[in-house]
C-alpha positions in Angstrom: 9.7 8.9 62.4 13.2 8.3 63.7 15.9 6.9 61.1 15.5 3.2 62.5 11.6 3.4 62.7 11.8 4.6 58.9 14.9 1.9 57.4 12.8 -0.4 59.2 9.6 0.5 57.6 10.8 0.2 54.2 12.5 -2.8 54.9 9.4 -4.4 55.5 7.0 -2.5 52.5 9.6 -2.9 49.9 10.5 -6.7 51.1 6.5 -7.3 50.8 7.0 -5.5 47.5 9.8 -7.7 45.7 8.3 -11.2 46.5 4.7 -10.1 44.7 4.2 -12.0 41.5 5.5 -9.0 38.8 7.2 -8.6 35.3 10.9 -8.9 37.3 9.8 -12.0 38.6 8.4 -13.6 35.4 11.6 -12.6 33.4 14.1 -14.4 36.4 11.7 -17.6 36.2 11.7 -18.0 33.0 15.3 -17.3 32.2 16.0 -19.7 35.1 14.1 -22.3 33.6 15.3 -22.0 29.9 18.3 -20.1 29.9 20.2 -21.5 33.4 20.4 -20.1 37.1 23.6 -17.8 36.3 22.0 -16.0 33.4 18.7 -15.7 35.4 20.8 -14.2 38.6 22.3 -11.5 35.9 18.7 -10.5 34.7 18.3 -10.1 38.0 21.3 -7.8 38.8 20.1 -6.1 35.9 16.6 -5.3 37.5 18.3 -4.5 40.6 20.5 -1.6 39.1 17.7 -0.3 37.1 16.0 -0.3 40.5 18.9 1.9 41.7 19.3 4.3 38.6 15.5 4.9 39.3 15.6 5.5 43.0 18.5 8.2 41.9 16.2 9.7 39.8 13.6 10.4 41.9 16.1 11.7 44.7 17.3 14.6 41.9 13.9 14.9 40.6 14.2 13.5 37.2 11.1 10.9 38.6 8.9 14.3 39.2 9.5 15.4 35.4 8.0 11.4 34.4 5.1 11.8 37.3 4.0 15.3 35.6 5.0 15.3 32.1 3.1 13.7 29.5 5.6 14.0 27.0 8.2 12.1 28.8 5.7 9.6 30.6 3.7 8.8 27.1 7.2 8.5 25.3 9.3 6.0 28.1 5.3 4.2 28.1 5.7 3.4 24.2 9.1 2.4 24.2 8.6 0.3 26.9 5.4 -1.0 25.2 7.4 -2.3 22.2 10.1 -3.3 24.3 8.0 -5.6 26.0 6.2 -6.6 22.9 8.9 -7.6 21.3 10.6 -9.9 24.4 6.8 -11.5 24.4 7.2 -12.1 20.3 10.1 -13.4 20.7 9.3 -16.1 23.0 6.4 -16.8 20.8 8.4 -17.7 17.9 11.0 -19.8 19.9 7.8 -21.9 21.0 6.8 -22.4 17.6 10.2 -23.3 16.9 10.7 -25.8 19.7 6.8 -27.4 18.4 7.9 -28.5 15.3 10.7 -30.6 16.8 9.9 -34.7 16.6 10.4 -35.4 20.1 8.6 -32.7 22.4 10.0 -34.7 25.4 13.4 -33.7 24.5 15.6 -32.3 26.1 16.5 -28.8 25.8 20.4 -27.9 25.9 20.8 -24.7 27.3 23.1 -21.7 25.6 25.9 -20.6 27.7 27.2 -18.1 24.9 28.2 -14.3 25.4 29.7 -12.5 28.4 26.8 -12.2 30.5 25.6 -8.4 29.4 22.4 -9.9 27.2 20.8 -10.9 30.3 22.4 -7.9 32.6 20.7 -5.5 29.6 17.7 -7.6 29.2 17.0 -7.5 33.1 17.4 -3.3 33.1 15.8 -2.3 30.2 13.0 -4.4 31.6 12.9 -2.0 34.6 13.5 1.2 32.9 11.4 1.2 30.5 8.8 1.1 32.9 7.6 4.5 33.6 5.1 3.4 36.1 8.8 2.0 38.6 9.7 5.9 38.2 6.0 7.0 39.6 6.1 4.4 42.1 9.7 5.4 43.2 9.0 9.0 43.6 5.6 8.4 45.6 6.9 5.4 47.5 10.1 7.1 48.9 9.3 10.4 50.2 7.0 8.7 52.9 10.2 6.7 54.2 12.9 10.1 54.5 12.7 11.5 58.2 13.2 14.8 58.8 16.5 16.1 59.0 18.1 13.6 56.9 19.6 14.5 53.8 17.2 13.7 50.8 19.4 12.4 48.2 21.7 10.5 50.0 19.0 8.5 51.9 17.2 7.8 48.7 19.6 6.1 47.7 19.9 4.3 50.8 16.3 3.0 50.7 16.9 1.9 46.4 19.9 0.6 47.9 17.8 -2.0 50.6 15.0 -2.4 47.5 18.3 -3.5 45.3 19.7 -5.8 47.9 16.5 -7.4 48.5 15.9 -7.8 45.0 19.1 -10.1 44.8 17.9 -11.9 47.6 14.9 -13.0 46.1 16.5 -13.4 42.5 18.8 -15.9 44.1 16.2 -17.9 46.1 14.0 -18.0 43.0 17.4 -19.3 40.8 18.5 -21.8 43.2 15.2 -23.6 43.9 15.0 -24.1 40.2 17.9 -26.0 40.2 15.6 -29.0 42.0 13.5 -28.9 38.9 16.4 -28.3 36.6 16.3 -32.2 34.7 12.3 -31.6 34.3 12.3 -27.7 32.9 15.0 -28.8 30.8 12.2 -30.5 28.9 11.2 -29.4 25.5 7.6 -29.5 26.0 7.9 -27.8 29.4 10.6 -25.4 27.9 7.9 -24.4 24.9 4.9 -23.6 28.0 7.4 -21.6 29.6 8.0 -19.1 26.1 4.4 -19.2 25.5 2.9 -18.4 28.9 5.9 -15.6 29.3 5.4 -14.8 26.0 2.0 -13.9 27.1 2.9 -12.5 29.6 5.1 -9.7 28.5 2.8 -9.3 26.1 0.1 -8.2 28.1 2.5 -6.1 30.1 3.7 -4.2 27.0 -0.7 -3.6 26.2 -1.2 -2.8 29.4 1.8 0.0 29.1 0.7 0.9 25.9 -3.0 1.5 26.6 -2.1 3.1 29.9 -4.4 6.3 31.0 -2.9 9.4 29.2 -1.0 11.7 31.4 
């Protein structure tokens, strides 16, 4: 596999790979939807470095030591667990909130308080406290790195073209819910969104929790 053959290869895979329904993808939408386009876009920077710190992981082989270690796997799989849990919780109580208001059809005024690092954090400790993005990573890239290359540095390349397709995607997902902005605004709509996403991360933070012990 040449260089071109391989950046073009992974272009493709991890292109495929960004725009299937995920966790990343959930947490823009929703932050879009409740929160405003420019915090969603910083959740989604957010994702997008994590994305990079893990792809320089795997290139030094800090990703190996999650793949074979159970200590470290099981103990980045909890965290994460009650990471997500708690996101998930959260949203469940802001829909319970928002149910007892008088006028469900009301609309929602969005909070355009702090600096932006909430949803930059929010968005990276998402993705790091995945183990499973580490596993992937370290499996995924290998098959991509020609021979002759240097290994590290073209890691990072390929995290690099995941990242900047990531941002892609997070600002196509932003700005289309800007046509939609005046009805997600809504509080009845706004209280589906923290419940079904509240779910959601839920069920991610069970699945992690209850994943197969390494």
């Amino acid at each position: 596999m040449t260089i071109g053959q391989a950046l073009l290869s992974f272009t493709l895979a991890a292109g495929l790979l960004t725009i299937t329904p995920g966790l990343d993808t959930a947490l823009v939408l929703r932050t879009a939807a409740v929160e405003g386009g420019k915090q969603a876009f910083l959740a989604g920077v957010g994702i997008c470095f994590g994305c990079l710190l893990w792809g320089a992981a795997a290139s030094f082989g800090l990703g190996a030591l999650v793949a074979v270690s159970s200590l470290a796997y099981n103990m980045l799989r909890i965290v994460g667990a009650i990471y997500l849990s708690y996101l998930g919780t959260k949203l469940f109580i802001r829909a319970f909130a928002r149910s007892s208001s008088h006028n469900p059809a009301e609309p929602v005024l969005q909070k355009q308080e702090g600096d932006g690092s909430l949803w930059l954090r929010r968005g990276l400790l998402t993705n790091l406290l995945n183990p499973k993005i580490g596993v992937f990573y370290l499996s995924f890239l290998p098959q991509f790195i020609p021979a002759g290359v240097q290994v590290w540095s073209f890691s990072i390349l390929l995290a690099s073209i995941h990242a900047a397709e990531g941002l892609l995607w997070f600002l196509l997902l932003t700005n289309a819910s800007k046509f939609f902005s005046s009805w997600l605004k809504r509080r009845r709509v706004v209280m589906a969104f923290d419940s079904a996403m509240g779910a959601v991360f839920i069920g991610f933070g069970l699945k992690l929790a209850f994943d197969k012990a390494r």
